[in-house]
Structure formats: C-alpha cells, structure tokens
N, C-alpha and C positions, 0 to 999 in steps of 0.2 A: 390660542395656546397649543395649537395642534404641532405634536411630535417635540415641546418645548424641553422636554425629559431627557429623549432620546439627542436631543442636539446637547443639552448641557453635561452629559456625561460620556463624550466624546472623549478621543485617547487625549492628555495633554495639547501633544504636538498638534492634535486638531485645530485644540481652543486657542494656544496661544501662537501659536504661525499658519492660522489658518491659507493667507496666500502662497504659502511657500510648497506646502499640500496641494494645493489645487494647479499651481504651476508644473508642479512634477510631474501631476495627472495627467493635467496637458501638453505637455512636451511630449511623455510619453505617449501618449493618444497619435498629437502630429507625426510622429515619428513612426509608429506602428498603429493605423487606425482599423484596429482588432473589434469586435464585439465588444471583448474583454475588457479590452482600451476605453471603450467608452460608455460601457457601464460603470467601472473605475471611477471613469472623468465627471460620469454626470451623478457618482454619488456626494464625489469633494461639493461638487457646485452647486447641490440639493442641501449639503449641510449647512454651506453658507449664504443660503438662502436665494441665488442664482437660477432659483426653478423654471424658469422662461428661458434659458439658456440651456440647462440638462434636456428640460423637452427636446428643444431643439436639435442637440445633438445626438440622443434617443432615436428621432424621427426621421433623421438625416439616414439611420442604419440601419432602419426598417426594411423588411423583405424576407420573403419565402425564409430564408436561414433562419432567421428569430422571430419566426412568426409563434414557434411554441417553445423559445428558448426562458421558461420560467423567471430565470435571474434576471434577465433583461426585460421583462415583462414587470417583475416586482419591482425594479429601477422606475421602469416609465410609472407605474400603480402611484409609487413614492413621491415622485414627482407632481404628478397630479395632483395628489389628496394636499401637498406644501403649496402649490396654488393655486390649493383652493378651487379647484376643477373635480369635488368631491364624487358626479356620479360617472367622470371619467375614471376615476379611480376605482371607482364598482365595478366597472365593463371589463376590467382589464384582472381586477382578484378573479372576478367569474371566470374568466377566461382560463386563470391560471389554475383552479381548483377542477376545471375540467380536462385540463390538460394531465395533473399530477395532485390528487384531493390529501396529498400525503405533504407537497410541500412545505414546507417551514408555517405549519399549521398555526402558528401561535401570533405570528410577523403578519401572515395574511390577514389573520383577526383582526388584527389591531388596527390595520392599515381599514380593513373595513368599517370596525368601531368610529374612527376618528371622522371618516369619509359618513355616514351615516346623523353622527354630531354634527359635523356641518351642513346637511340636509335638515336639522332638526328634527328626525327621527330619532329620537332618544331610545324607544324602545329595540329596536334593531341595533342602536348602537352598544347598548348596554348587554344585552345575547354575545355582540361580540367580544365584549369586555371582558366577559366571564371566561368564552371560550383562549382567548388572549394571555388570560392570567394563571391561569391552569397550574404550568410550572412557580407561579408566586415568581418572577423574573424582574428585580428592582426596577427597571424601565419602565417596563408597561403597567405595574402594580402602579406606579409612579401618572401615566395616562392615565389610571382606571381612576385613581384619587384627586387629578385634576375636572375631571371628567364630573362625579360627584359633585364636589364644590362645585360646579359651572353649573349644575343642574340643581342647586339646592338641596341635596339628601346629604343630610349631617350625617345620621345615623353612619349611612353607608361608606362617607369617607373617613370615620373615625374608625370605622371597623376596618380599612383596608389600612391606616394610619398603624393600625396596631400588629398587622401584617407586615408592614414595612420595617417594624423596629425590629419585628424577629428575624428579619434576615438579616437588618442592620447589625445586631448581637452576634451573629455566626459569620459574618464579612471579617475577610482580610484587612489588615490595615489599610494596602492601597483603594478596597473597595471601599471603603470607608470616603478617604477622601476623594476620590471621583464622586460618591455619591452625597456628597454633603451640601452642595448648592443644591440640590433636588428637595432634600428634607427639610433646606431651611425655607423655600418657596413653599413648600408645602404647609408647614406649620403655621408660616406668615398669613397664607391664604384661611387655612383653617381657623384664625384668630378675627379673621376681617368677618367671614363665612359669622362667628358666634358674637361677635359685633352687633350686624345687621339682623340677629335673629334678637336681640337683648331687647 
C-alpha cells in the first residue's frame, strides 16, 4: 500500500490520461535531456508504476553534477522505496538530510516512514510518521492512517481518522473531490480493521 494516497490524489489529467503525461515527459526528456527532464520523466513513470524504468533513467544521469542535487536524489529516494528497494531509499534520504537537513522535511519523513514499513521496523517507521504529519497534510495523514491499520492500532488510526475530517470540513470543494477516493479506502479499511477485531 506504499505511497497508495499520494498516487490516488494525483492532478485529474494524472489519473485519467496517465500515458499521455508520461509521453510528454518523454519527448520532452529526448528532446532536451536536462537533469530537470528526467527527474520530470522519471516522476510521471514512478506514478505509474514504471519504477525499474525511472531508476534507470535516474542512473543513466548520475555524476558529480547531481551527486548533491536534492531533487534528483528525492526522485531516485521515491523511486526506490515504489520498488520496494526500501534501504536504498534510506541511503539516499540520509544523504539528502546531510546535504540540506532543511529539505522538504516532511516528504523526506514520509519517504523514510514507508521505507522503514517495508523493513518491518515499525518503530522507526512510526518517529517518521509523526515527524511527516506535522503540518496534518491529507496525503501523508492519509499514509500515517494506512500505516495504522496495517499494523493493527485501532486506536491510533481512528484518532488520525478524525484528523482527517477536520481538514476534510475546511477543504475546497475541488480538495474534497481529489480527496474522496482516499477517505472511502480508508473507511473501507477501518470497517474490515473492526471486522476482524469483533
């Protein structure tokens, strides 16, 4: 279920033309093959699940230049932890928290949290969940509640459950609906989760 949140409440044109996004990416990529270009390219192809391919073209543009270029470092990090190559995706947050401990603090957490989860370190994963959710940010509140339910604590995904609706209540309409396939897996889960506990 890793990062299932953050794919599902992609812009529209994500979800429903995913190939035509990713084409773009890549044309543009061939056409100008920038850093830029293929961190771009290899985030379309990480969303849709392409992660053996974003590596690849990630690693294809490795060198001294982005050896501390953060973004392209959280690109490959992302990449990693979607397949499932969780303590490469450690190697590479560390890296990036020692480059700039200030980076997109909340993104690196989470990238660690989930990478952790799939170590089955729970405990480390959960330190980063917290630090993760900090701002209450639908997506990763969203990971911290999947996270929960995976690991059996009712308690704690109901409490983050009821975190979620308050931001739900103060959400835009369009936030609303981007985020409404998220709450209804969620709730679904949480009924399965009080199921099994009956």
């Amino acid at each position: 279920m890793s990062h299932q949140a953050n794919i599902l409440s992609k812009k529209a044109l994500h979800v429903l033309q995913p190939n035509r996004a990713i084409n773009q990416a890549k044309i543009q990529y061939e056409n100008i093959p920038s850093i830029d270009n293929a961190v771009r390219y290899a985030e379309y192809l990480t969303q849709a699940g392409k992660t053996a391919e974003a590596i690849d073209i990630l690693k294809q543009k490795y060198s001294s230049l982005v050896e501390n270029d953060t973004a392209y470092l959280e690109q490959l990090a992302t990449a990693y932890l979607q397949d499932q190559q969780a303590q490469n995706a450690l190697t590479i947050t560390d890296k990036i928290t020692a480059i700039d401990p200030n980076y997109k603090i909340e993104q690196i957490a989470l990238i660690r949290a989930l990478a952790h989860h799939q170590l089955n370190q729970q405990e480390s994963a959960q330190k980063n969940f917290i630090l993760a959710t900090k701002s209450q940010d639908i997506d990763k509140l969203s990971e911290y509640a999947f996270w929960a339910i995976q690991t059996d604590n009712a308690e704690l995904a109901h409490q983050i459950r009821v975190d979620l609706q308050k931001k739900w209540n103060i959400g835009t309409a369009y936030s609303r609906q981007l985020h409404k396939p998220i709450f209804k897996q969620i709730d679904k889960a949480l009924k399965e989760m009080k199921k099994k506990a009956a």
